[in-house]
Z-matrix of the N, CA and C atoms (Angstrom, degrees):
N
C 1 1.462
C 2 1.521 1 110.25
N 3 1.176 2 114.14 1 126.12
C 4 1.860 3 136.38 2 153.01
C 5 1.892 4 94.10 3 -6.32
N 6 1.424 5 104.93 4 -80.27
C 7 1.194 6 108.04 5 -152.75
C 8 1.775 7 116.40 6 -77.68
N 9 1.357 8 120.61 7 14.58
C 10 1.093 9 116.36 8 -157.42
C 11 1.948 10 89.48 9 -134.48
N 12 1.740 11 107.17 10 -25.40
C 13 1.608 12 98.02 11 163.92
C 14 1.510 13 106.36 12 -94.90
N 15 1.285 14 138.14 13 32.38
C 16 1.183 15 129.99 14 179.15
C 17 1.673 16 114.99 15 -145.09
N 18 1.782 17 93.27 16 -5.91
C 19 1.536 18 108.39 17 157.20
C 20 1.632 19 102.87 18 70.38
N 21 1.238 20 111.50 19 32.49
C 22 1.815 21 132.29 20 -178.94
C 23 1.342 22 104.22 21 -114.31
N 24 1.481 23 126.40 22 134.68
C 25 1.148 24 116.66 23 155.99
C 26 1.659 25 123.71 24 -77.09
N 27 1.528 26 115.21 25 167.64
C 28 1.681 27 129.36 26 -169.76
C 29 1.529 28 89.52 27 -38.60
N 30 1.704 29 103.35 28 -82.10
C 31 1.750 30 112.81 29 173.56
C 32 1.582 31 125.27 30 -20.34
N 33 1.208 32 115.68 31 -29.13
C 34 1.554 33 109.25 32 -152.61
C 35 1.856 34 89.36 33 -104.42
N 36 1.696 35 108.77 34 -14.63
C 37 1.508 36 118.12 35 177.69
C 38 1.340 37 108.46 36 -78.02
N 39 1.161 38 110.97 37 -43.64
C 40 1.621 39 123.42 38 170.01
C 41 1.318 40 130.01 39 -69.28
N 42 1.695 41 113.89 40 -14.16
C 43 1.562 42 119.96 41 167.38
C 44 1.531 43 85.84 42 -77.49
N 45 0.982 44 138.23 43 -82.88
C 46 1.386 45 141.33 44 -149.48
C 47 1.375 46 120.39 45 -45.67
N 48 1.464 47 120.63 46 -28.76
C 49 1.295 48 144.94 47 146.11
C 50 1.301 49 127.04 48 -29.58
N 51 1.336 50 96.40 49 -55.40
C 52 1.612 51 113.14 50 161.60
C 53 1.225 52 131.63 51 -85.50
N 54 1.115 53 112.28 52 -10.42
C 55 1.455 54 122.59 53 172.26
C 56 1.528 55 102.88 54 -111.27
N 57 1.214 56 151.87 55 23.61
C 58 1.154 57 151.83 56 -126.96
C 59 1.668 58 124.74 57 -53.57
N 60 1.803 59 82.42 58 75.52
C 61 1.697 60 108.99 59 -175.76
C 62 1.510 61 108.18 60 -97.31
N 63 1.594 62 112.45 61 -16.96
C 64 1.300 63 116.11 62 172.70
C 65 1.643 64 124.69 63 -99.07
N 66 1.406 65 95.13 64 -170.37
C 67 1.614 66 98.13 65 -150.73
C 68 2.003 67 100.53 66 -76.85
N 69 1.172 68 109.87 67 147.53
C 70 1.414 69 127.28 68 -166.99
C 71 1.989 70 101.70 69 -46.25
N 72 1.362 71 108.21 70 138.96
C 73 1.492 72 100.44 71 -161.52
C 74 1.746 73 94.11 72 -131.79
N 75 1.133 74 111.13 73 166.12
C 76 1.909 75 129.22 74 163.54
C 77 1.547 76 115.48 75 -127.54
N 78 1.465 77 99.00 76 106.25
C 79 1.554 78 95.19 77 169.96
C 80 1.449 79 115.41 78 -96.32
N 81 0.990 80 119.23 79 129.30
C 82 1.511 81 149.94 80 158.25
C 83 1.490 82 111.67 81 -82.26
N 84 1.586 83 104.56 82 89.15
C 85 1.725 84 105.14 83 172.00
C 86 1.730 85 106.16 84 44.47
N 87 1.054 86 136.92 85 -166.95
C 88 1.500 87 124.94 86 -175.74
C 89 1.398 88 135.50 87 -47.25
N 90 1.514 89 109.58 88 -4.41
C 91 1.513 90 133.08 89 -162.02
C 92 1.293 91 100.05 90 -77.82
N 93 1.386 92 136.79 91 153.81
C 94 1.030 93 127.65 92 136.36
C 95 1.647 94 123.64 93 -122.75
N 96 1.369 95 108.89 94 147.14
C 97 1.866 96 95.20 95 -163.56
C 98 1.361 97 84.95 96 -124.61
N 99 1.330 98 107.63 97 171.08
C 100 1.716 99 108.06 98 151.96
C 101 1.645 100 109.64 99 -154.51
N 102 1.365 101 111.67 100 153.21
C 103 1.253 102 125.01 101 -177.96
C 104 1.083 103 104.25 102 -54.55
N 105 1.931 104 122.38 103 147.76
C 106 1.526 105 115.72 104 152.58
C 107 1.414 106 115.07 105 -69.06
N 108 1.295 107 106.19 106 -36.75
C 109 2.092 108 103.36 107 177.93
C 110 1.302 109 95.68 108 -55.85
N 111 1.590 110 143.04 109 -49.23
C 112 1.376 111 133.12 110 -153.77
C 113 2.273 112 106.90 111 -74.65
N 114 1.094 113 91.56 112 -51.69
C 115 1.831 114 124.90 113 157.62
C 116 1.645 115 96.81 114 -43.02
N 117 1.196 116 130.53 115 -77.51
C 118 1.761 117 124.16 116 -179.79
C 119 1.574 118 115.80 117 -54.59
N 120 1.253 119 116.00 118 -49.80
C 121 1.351 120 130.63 119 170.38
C 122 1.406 121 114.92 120 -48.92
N 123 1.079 122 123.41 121 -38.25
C 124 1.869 123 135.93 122 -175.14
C 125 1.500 124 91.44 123 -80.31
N 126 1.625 125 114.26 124 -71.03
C 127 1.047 126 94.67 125 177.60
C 128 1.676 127 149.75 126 -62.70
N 129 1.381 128 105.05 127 -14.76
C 130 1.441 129 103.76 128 151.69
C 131 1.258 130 146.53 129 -86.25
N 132 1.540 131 115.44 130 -12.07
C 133 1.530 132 131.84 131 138.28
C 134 2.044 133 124.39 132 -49.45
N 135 1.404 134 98.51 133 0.23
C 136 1.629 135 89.80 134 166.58
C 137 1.714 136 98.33 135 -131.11
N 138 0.495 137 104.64 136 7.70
C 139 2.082 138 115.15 137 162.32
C 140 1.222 139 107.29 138 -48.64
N 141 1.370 140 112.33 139 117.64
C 142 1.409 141 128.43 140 179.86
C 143 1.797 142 97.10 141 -118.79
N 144 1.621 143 97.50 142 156.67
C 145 1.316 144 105.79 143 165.61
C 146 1.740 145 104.32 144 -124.78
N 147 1.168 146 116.84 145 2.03
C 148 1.823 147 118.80 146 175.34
C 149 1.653 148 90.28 147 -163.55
N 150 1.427 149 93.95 148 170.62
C 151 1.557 150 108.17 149 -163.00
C 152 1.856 151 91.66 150 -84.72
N 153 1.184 152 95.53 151 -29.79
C 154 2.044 153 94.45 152 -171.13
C 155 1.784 154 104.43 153 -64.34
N 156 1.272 155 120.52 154 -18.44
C 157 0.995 156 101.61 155 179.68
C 158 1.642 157 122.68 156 -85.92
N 159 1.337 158 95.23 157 4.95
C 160 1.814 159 111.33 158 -167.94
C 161 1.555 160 104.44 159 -81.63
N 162 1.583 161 118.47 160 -22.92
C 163 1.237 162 133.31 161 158.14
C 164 1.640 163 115.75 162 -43.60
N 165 0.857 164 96.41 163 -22.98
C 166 1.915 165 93.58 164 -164.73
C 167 1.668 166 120.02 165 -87.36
């Protein structure tokens, strides 16, 4: 599960959802899944190498 390799709870996957701060998703009727390429991709778009760049 999404929220359990990224140390997020279900809820905190579903704010982001709605705010669409999280990683690119497919719903299937009530389901929601998401790609690992879409899941790797998110997560390497917030990759910092110093904290000053977290400003941007």
């Amino acid at each position: 599960m999404l929220a359990e390799r990224i140390k997020q709870t279900e809820r905190t996957l579903s704010e982001w959802r709605i705010r669409g701060d999280g990683p690119a998703y497919i719903r299937v009727g009530r389901t929601v899944r998401y790609r690992p390429e879409a899941v790797d991709e998110w997560l390497l778009s917030r990759e910092f190498t110093g904290t000053a760049q977290e400003a941007h």
